[in-house]
C-alpha positions as CSV (number, residue, x, y, z in Angstrom):
1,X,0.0,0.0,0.0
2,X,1.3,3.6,-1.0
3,X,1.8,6.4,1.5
4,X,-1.7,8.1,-0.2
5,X,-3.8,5.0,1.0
6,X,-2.0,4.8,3.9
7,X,-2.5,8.4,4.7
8,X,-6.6,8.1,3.6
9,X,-7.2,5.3,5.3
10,X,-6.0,6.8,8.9
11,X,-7.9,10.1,8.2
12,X,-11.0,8.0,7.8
13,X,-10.4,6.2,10.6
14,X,-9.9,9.6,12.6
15,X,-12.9,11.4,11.0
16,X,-15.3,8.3,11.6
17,X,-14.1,8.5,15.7
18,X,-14.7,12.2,15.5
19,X,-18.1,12.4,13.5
20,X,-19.0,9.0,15.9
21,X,-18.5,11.4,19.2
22,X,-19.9,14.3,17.8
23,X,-23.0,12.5,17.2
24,X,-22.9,10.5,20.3
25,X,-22.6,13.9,21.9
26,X,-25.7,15.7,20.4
27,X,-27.8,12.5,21.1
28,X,-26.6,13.0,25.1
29,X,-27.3,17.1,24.5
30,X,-31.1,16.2,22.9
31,X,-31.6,13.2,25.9
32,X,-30.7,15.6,28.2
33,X,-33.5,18.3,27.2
34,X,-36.0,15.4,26.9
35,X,-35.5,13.4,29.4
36,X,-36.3,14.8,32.9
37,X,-33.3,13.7,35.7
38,X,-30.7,14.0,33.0
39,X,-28.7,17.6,32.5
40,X,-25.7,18.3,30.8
41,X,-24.5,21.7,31.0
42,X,-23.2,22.8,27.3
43,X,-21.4,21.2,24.6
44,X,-18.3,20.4,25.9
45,X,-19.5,18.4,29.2
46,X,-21.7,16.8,26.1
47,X,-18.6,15.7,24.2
48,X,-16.7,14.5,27.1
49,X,-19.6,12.4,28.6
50,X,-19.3,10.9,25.1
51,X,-16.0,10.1,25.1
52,X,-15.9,8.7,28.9
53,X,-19.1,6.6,27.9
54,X,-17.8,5.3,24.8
55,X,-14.2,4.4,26.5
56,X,-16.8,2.9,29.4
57,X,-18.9,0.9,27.1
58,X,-15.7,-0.4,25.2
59,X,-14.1,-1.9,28.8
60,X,-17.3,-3.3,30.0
61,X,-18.0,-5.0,26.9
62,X,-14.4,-6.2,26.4
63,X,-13.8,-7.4,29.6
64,X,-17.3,-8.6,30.5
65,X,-18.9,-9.9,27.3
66,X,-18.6,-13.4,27.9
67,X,-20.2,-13.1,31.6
68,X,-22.9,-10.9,30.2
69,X,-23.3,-12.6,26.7
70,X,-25.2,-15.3,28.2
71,X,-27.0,-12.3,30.8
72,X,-28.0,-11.0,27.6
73,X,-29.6,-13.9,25.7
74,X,-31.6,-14.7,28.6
75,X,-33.5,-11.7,29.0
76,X,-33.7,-11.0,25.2
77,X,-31.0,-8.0,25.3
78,X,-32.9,-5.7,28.2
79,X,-30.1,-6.3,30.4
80,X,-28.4,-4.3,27.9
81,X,-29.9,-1.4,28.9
82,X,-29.3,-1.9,32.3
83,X,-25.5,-2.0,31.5
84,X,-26.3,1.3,29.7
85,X,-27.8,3.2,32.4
86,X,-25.7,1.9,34.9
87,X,-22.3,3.1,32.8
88,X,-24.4,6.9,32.1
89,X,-24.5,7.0,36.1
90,X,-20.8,6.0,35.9
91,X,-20.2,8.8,33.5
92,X,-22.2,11.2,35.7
93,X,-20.1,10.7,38.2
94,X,-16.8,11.2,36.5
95,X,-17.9,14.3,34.2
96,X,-18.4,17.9,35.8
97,X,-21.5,19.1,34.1
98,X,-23.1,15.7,33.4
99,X,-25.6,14.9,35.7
100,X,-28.2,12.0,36.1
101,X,-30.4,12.0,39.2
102,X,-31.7,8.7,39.5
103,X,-31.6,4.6,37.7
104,X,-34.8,5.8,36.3
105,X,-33.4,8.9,34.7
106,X,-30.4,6.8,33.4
107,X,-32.6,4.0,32.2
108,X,-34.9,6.3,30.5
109,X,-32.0,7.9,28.3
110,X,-30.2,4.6,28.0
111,X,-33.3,3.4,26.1
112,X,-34.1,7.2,24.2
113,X,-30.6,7.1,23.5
114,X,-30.5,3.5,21.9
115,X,-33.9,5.0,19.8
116,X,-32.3,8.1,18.6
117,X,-28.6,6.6,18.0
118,X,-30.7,4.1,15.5
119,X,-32.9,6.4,13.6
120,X,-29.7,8.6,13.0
121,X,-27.9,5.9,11.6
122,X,-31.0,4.9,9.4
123,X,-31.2,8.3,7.9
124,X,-27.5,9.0,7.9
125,X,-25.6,6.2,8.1
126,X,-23.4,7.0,10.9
């Protein structure tokens, strides 16, 4: 492979991980206006919640998939937004100006999130 490739492919990878957070952040920024228990306070604490909660769901999953593989078959994937809410609490409590009151709160935008995350990649392909 040429340096050109080379070079594409690596800005392609970069742009995808930006574009992927940038979304991930507006989807926290509208969930946090919709959903009542959840507040973020401005774009940046938006963008860094996304970050921390995609580094977050990347360990959990890594580490824990074949523990909660099985966890996840047997109740037909809603354990899945369990995990969810439970790692948006986590991220609440690592992020200054991301806040999430309460399980239900977190459970609530786990499952608005999972909604809005799919109809933007339907319409957009992200």
């Amino acid at each position: 492979m040429d340096l050109i490739g080379t070079l594409t492919g690596i800005v392609g990878f970069l742009l995808n991980i930006v574009v992927g957070t940038l979304v991930s952040a507006g989807v926290l920024f509208l969930v946090s206006r919709v959903i009542r228990g959840v507040e973020i306070e401005g774009w940046g604490a938006a963008i860094v919640s996304a970050v921390v909660l995609a580094l977050g769901n990347k360990l959990v999953w890594t580490f824990f998939a074949p523990i909660l593989l099985p966890l996840t078959m047997l109740t037909l994937g809603l354990v899945v937004f369990v995990i969810n809410a439970l790692m948006l609490k986590m991220t609440a409590a690592v992020v200054r100006g991301f806040e999430v009151r309460n399980f239900g709160a977190a459970l609530a935008a786990a499952l608005a999130m999972f909604v809005i995350h799919m109809v933007v990649g339907l319409l957009f392909g992200v």
